[in-house]
C-alpha positions as CSV (number, residue, x, y, z in Angstrom):
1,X,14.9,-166.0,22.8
2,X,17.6,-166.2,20.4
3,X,21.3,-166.5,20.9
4,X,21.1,-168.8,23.6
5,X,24.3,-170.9,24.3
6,X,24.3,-173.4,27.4
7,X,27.8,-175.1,28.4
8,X,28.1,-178.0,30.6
9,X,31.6,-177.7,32.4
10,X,33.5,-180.7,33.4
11,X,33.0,-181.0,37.0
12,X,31.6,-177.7,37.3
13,X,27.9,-175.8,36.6
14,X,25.6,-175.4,33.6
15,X,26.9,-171.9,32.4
16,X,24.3,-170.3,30.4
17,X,25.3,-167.4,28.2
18,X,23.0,-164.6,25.7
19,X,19.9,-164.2,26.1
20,X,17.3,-165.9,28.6
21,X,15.1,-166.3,31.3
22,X,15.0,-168.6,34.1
23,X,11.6,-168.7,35.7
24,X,10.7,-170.9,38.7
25,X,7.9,-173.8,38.4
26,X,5.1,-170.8,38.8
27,X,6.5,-169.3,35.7
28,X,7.8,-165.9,38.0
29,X,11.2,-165.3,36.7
30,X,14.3,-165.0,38.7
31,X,15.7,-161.7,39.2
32,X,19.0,-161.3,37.3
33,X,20.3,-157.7,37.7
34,X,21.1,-157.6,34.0
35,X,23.6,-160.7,33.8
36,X,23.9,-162.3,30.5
37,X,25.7,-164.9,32.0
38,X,25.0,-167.7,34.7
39,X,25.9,-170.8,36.1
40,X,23.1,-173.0,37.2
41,X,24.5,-175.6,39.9
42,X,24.7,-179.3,38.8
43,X,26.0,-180.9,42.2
44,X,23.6,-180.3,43.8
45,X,24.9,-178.7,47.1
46,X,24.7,-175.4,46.1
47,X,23.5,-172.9,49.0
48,X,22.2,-170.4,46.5
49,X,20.0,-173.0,44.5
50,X,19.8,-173.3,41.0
51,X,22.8,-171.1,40.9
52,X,26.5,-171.9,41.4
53,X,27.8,-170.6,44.2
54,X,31.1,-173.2,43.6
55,X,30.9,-175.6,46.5
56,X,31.0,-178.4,43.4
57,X,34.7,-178.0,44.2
58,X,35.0,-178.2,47.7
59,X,32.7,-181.6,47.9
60,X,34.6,-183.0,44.6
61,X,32.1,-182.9,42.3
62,X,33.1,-185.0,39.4
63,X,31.1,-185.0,35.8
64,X,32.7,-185.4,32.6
65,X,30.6,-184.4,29.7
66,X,31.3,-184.6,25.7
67,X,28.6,-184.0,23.2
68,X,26.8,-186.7,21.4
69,X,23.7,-187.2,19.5
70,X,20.2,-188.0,21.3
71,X,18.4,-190.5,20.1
72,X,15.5,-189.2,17.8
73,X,12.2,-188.3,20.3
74,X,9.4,-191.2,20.5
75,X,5.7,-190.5,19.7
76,X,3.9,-190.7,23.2
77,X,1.5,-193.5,23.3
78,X,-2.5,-192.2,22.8
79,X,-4.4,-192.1,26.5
């Protein structure tokens, strides 16, 4: 799916924006009622799991994020 952007707020949630689809480990995707936008919780303490429901700021969630360059991916070793 094109057109995909993902933000990762300071202190906040993973807001994903566009198009997408957020499936559980089964591969049955979540409901979204038609949102093109959602924050996935990052803190952890979120009571509506993997979705924000904002309790990141009434624990004090603190995460500072600025963009930088991955390393380039490692071939996996042969079995």
């Amino acid at each position: 799916m094109a057109g995909t952007k993902i933000t990762v707020r300071n202190n906040g949630p993973l807001r994903l924006e566009g198009e997408f689809e957020i499936c559980d480990m089964e591969g049955k995707p979540f409901g979204l009622g038609g949102r093109t936008a959602v924050s996935l919780c990052r803190c952890g303490h979120s009571q509506n799991k993997p979705f924000c429901d904002s309790t990141h700021r009434k624990i004090g969630f603190q995460s500072e994020m600025t963009a930088r360059d991955l390393p380039a991916e490692q071939p996996k070793p042969a079995l």
